[in-house]
PDBQT receptor file of N, H, CA, C and O in Angstrom, charges set to zero:
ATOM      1  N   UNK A   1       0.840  -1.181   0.000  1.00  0.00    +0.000 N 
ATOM      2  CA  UNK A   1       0.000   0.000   0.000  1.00  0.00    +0.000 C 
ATOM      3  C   UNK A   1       0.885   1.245   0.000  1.00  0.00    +0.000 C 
ATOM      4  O   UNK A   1       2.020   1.260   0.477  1.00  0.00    +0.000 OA
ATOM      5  N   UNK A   2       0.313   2.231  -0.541  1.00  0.00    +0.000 N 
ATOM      6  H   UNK A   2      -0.609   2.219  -0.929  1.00  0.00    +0.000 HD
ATOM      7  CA  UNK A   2       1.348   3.200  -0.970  1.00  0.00    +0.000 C 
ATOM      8  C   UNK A   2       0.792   4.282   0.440  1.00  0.00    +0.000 C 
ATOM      9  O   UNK A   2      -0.372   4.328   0.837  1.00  0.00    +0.000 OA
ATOM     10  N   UNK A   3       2.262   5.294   1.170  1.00  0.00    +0.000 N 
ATOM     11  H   UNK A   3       3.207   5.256   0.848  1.00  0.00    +0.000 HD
ATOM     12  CA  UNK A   3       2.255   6.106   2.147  1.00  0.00    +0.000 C 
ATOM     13  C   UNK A   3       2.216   7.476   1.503  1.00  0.00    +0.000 C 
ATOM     14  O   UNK A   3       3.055   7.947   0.734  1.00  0.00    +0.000 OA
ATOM     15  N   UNK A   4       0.976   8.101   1.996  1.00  0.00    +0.000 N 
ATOM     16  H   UNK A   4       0.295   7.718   2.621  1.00  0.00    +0.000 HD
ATOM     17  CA  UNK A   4       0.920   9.553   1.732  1.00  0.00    +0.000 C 
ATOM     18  C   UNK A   4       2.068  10.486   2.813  1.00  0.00    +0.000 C 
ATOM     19  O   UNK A   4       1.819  10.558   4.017  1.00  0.00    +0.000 OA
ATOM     20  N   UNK A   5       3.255  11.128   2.245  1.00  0.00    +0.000 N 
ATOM     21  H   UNK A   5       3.457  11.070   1.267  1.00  0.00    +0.000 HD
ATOM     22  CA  UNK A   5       3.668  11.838   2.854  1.00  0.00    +0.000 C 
ATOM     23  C   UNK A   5       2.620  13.249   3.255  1.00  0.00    +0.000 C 
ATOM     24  O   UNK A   5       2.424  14.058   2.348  1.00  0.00    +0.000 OA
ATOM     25  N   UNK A   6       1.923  13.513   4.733  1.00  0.00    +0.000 N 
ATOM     26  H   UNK A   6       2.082  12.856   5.470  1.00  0.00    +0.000 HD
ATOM     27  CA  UNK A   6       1.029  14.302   5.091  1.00  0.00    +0.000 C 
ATOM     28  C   UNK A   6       2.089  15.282   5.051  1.00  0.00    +0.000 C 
ATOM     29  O   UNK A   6       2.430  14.756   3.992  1.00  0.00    +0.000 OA
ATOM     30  N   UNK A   7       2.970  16.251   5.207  1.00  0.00    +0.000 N 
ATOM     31  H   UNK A   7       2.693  16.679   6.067  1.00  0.00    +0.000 HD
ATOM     32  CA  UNK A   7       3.970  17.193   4.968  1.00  0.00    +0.000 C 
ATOM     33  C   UNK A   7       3.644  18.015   3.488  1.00  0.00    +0.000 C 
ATOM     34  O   UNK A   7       3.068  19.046   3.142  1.00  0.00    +0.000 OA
ATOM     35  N   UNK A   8       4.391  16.878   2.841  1.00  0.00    +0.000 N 
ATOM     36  H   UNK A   8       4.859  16.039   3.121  1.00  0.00    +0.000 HD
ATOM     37  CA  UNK A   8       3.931  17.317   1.087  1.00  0.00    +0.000 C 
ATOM     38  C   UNK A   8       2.758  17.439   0.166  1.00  0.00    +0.000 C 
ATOM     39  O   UNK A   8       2.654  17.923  -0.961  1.00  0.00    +0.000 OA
ATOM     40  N   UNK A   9       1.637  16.679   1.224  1.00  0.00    +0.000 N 
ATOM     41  H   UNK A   9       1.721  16.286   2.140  1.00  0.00    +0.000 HD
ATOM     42  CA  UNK A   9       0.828  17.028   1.030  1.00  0.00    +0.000 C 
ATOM     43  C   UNK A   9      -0.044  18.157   1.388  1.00  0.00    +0.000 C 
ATOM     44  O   UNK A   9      -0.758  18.733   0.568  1.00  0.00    +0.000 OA
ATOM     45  N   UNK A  10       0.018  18.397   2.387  1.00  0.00    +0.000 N 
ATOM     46  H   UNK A  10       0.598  17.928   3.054  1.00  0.00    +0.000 HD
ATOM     47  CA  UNK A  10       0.021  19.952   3.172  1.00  0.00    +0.000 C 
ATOM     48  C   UNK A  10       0.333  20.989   2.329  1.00  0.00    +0.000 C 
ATOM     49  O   UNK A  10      -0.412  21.924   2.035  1.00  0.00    +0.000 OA
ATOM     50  N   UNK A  11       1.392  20.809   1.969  1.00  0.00    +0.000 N 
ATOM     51  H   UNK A  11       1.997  20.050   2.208  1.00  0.00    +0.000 HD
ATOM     52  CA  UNK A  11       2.264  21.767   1.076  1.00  0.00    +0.000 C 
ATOM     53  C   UNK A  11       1.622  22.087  -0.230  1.00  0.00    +0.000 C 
ATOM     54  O   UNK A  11       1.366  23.193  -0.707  1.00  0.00    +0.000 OA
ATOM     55  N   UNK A  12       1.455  21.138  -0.612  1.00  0.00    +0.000 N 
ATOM     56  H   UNK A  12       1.662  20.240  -0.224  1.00  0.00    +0.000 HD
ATOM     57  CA  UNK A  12       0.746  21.144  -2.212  1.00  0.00    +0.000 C 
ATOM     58  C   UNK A  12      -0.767  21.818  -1.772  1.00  0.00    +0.000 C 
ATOM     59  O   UNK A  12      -1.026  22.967  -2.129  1.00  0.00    +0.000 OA
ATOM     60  N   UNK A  13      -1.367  21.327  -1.279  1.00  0.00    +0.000 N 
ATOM     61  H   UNK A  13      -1.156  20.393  -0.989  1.00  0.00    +0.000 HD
ATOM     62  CA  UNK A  13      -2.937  21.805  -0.597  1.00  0.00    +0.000 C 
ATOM     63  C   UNK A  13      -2.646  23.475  -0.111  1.00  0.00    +0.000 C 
ATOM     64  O   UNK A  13      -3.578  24.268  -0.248  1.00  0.00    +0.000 OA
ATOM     65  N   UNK A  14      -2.062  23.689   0.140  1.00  0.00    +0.000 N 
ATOM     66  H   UNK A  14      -1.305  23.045   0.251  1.00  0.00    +0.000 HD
ATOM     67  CA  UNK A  14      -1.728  25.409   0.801  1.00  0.00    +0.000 C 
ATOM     68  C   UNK A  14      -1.238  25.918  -0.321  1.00  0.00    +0.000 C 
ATOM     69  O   UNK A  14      -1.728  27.021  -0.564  1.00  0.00    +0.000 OA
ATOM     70  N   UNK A  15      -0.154  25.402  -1.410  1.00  0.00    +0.000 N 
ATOM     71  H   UNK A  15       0.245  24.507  -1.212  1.00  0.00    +0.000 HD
ATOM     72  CA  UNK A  15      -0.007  26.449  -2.189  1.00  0.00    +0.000 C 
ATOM     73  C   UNK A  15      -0.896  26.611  -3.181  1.00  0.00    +0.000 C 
ATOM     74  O   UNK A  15      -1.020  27.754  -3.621  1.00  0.00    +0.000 OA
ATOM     75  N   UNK A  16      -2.014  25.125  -3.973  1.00  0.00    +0.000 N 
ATOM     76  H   UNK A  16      -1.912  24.197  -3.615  1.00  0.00    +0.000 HD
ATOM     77  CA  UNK A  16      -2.932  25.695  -4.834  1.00  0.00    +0.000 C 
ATOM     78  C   UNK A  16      -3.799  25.944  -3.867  1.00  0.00    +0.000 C 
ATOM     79  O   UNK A  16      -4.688  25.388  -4.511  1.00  0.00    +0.000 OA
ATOM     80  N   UNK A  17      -4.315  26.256  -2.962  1.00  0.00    +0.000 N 
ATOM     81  H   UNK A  17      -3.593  26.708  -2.438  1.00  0.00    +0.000 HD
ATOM     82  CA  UNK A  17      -5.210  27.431  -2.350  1.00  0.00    +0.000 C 
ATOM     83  C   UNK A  17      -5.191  28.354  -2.489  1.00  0.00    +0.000 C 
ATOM     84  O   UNK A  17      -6.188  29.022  -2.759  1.00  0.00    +0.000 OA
ATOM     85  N   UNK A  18      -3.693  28.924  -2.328  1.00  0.00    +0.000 N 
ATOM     86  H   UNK A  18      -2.883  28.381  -2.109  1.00  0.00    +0.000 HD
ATOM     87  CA  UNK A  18      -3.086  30.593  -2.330  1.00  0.00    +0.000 C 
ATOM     88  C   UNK A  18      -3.274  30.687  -3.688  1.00  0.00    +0.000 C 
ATOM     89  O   UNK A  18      -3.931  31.571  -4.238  1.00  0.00    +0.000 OA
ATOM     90  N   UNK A  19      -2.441  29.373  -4.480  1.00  0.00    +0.000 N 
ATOM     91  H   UNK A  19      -1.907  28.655  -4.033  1.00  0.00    +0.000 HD
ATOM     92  CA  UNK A  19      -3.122  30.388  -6.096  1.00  0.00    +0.000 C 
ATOM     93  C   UNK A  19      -4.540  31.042  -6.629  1.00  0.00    +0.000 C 
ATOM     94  O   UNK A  19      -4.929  31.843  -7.479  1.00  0.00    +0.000 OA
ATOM     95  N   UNK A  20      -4.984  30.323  -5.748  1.00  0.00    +0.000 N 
ATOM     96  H   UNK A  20      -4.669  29.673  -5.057  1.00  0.00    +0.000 HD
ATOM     97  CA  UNK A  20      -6.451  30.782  -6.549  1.00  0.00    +0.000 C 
ATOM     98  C   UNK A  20      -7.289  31.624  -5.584  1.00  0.00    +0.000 C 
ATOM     99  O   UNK A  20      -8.491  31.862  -5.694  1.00  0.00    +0.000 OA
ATOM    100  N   UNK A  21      -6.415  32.056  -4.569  1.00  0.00    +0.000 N 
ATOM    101  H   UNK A  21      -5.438  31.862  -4.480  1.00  0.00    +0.000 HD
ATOM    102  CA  UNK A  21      -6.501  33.449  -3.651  1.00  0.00    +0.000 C 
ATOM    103  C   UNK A  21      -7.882  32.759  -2.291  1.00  0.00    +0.000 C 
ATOM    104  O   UNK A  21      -8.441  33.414  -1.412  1.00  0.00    +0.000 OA
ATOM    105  N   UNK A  22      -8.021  31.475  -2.579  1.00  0.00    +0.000 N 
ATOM    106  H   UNK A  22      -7.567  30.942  -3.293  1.00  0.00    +0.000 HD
ATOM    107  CA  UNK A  22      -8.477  31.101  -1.547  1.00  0.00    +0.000 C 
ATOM    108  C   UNK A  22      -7.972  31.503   0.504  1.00  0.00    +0.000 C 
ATOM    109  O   UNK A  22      -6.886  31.975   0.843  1.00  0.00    +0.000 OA
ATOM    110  N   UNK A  23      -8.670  31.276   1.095  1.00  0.00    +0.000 N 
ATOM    111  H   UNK A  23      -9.551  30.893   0.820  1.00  0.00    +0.000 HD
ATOM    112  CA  UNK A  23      -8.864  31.631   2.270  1.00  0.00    +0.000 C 
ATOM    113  C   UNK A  23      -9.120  29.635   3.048  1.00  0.00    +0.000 C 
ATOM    114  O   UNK A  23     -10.068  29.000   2.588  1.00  0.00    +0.000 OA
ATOM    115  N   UNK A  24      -8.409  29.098   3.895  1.00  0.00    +0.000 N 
ATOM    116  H   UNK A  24      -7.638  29.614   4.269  1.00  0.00    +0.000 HD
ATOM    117  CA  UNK A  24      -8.737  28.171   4.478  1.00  0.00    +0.000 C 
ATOM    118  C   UNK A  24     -10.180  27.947   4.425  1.00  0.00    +0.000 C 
ATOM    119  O   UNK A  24     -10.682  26.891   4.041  1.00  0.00    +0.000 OA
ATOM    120  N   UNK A  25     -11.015  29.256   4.932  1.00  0.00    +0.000 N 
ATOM    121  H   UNK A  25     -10.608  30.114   5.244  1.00  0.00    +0.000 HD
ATOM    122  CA  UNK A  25     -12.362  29.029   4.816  1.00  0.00    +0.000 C 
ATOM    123  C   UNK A  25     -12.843  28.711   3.756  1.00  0.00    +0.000 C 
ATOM    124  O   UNK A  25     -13.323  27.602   3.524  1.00  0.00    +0.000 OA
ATOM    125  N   UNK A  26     -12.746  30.120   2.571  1.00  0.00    +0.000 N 
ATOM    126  H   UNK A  26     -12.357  31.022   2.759  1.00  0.00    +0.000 HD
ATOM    127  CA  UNK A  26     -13.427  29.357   1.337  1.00  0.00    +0.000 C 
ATOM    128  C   UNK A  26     -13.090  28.111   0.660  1.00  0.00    +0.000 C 
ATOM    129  O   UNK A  26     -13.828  27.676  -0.225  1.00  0.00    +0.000 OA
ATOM    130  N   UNK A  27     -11.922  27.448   1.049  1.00  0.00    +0.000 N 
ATOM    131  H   UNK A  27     -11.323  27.801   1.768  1.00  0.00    +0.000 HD
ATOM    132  CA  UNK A  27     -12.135  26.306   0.330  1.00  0.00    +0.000 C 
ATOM    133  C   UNK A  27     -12.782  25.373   1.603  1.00  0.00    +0.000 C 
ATOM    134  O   UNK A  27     -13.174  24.287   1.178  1.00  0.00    +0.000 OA
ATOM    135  N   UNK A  28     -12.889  25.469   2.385  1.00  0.00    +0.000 N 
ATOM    136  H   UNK A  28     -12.570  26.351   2.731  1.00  0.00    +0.000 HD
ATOM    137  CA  UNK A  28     -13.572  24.798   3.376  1.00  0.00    +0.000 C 
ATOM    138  C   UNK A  28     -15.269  24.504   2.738  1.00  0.00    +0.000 C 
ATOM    139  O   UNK A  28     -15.774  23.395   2.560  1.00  0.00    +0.000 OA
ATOM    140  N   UNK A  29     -15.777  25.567   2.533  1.00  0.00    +0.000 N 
ATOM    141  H   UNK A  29     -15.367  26.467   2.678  1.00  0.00    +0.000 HD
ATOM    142  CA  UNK A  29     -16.952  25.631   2.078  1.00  0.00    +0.000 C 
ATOM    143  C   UNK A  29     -17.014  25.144   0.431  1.00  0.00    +0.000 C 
ATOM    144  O   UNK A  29     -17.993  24.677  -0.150  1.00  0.00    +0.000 OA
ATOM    145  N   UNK A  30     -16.061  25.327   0.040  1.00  0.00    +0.000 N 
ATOM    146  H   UNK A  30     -15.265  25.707   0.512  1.00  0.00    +0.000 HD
ATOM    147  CA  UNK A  30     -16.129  24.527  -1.393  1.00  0.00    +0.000 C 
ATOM    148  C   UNK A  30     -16.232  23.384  -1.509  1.00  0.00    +0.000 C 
ATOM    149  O   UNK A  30     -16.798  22.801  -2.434  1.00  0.00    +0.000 OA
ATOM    150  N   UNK A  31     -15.272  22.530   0.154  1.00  0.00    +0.000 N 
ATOM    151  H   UNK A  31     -14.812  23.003   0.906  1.00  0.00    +0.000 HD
ATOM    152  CA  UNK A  31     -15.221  21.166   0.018  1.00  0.00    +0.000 C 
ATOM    153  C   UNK A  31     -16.516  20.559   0.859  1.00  0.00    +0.000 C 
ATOM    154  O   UNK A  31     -16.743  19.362   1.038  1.00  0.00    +0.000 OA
ATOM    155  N   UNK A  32     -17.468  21.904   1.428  1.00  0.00    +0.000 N 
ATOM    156  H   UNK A  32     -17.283  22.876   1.284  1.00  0.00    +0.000 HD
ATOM    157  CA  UNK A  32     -18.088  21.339   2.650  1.00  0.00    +0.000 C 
ATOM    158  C   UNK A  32     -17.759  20.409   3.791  1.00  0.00    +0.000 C 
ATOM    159  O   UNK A  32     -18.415  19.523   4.338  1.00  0.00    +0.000 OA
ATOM    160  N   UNK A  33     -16.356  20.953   4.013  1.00  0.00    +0.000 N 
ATOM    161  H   UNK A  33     -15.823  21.673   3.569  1.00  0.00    +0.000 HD
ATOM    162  CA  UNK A  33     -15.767  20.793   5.697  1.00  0.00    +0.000 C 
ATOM    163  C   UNK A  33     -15.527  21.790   6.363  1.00  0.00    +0.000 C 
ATOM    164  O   UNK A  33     -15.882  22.891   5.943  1.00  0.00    +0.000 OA
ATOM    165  N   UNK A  34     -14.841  21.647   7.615  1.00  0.00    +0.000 N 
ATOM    166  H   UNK A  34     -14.553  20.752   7.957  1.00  0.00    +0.000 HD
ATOM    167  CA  UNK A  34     -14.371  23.049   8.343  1.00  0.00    +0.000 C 
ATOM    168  C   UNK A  34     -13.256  23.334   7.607  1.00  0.00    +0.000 C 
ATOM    169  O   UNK A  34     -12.413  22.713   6.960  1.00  0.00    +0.000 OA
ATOM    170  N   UNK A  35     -13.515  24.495   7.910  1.00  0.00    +0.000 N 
ATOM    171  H   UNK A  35     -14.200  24.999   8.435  1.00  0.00    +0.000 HD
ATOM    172  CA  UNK A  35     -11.978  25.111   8.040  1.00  0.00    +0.000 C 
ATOM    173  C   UNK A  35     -10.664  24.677   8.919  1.00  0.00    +0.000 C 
ATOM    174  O   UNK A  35      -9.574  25.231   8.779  1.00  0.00    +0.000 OA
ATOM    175  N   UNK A  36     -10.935  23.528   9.916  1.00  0.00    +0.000 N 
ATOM    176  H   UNK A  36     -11.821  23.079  10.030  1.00  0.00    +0.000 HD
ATOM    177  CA  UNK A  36     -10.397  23.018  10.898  1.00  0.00    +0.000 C 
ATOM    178  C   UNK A  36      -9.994  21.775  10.117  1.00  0.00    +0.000 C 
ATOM    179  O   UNK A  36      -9.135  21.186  10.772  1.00  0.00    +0.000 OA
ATOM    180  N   UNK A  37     -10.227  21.232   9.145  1.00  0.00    +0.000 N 
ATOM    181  H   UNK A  37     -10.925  21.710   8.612  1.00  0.00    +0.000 HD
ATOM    182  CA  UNK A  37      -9.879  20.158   8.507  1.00  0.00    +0.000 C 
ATOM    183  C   UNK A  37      -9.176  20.410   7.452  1.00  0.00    +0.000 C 
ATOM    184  O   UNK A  37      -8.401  19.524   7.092  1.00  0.00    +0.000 OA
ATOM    185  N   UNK A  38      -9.237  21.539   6.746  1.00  0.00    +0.000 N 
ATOM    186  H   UNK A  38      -9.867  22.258   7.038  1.00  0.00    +0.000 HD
ATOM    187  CA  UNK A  38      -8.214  22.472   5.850  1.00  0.00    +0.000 C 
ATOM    188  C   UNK A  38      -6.955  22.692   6.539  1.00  0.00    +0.000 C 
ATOM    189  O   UNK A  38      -5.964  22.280   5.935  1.00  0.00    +0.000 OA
ATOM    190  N   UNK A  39      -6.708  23.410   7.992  1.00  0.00    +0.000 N 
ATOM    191  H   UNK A  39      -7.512  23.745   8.483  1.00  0.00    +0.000 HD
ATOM    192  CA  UNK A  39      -5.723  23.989   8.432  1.00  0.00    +0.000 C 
ATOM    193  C   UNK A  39      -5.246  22.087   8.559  1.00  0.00    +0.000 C 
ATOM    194  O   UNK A  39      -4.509  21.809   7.613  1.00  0.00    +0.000 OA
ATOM    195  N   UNK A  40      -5.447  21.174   9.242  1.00  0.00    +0.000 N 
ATOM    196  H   UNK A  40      -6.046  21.400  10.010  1.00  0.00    +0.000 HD
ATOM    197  CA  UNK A  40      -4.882  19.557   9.750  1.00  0.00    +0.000 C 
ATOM    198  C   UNK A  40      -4.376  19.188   8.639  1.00  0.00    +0.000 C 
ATOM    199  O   UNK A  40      -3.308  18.577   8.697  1.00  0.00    +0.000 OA
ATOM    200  N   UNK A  41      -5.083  19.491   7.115  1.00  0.00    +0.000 N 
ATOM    201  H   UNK A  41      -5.949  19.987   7.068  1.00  0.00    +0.000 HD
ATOM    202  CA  UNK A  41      -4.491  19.270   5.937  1.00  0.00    +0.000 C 
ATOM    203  C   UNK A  41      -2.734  19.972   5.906  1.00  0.00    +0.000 C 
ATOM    204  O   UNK A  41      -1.633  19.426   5.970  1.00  0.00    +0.000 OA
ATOM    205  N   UNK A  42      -3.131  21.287   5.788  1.00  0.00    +0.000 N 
ATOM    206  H   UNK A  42      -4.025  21.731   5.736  1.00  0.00    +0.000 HD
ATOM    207  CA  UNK A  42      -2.164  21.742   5.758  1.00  0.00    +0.000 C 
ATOM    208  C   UNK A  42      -0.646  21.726   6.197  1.00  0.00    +0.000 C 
ATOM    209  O   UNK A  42       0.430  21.835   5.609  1.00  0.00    +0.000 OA
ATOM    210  N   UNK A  43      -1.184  21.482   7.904  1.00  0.00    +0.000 N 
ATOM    211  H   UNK A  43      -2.058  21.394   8.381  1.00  0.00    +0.000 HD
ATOM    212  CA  UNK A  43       0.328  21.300   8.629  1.00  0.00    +0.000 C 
ATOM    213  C   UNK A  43       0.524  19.563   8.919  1.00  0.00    +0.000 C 
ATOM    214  O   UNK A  43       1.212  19.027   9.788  1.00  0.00    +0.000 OA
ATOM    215  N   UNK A  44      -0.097  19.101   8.158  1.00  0.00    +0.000 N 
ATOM    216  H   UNK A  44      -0.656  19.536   7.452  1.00  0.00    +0.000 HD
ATOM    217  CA  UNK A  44       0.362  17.498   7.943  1.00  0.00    +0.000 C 
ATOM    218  C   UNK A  44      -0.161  16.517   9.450  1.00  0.00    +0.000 C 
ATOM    219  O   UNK A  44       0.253  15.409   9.791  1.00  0.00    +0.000 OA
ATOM    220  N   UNK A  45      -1.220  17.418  10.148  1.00  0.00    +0.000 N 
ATOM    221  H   UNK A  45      -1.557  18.318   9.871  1.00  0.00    +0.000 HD
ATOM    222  CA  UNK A  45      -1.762  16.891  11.257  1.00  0.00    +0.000 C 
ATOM    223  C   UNK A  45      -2.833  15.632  10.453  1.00  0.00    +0.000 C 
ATOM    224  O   UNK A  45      -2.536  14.479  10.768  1.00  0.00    +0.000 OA
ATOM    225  N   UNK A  46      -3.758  15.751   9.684  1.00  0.00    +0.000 N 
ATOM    226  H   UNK A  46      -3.999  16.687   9.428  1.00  0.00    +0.000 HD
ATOM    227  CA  UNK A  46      -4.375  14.503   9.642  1.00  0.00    +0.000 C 
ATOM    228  C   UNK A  46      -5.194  14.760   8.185  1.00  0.00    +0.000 C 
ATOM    229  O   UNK A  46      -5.591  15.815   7.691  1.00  0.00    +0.000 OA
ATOM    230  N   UNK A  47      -5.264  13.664   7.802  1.00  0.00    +0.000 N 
ATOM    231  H   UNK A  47      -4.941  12.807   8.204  1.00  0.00    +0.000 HD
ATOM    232  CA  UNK A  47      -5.998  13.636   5.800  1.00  0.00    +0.000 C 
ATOM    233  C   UNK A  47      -7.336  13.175   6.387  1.00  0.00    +0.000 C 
ATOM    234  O   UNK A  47      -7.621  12.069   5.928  1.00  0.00    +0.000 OA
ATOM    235  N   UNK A  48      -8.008  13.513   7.012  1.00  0.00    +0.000 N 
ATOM    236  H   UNK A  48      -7.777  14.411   7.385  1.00  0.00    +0.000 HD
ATOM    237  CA  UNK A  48      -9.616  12.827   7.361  1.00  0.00    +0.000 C 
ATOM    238  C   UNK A  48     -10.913  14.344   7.552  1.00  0.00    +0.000 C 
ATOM    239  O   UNK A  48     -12.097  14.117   7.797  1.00  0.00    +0.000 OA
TER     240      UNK A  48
């Protein structure tokens, strides 16, 4: 089974956000989660 590095993935998830001038929130609401599950994305705390 293949391992998601949560780091690089974080990484990738935060910078196409910023490209497209997103806000944690608005893509929160794009994906219909929190914003609290965006930021866990981000700093490689948890993919759920």
């Amino acid at each position: 089974m293949y391992e998601l590095d949560r780091q690089k993935f974080g990484a990738f998830v935060a910078r196409l956000r910023k490209e497209k001038g997103y806000t944690q929130k608005d893509l929160a609401q794009q994906l219909h989660l929190s914003d609290k599950a965006v930021s866990k994305w981000e700093t490689g705390g948890s993919l759920r």
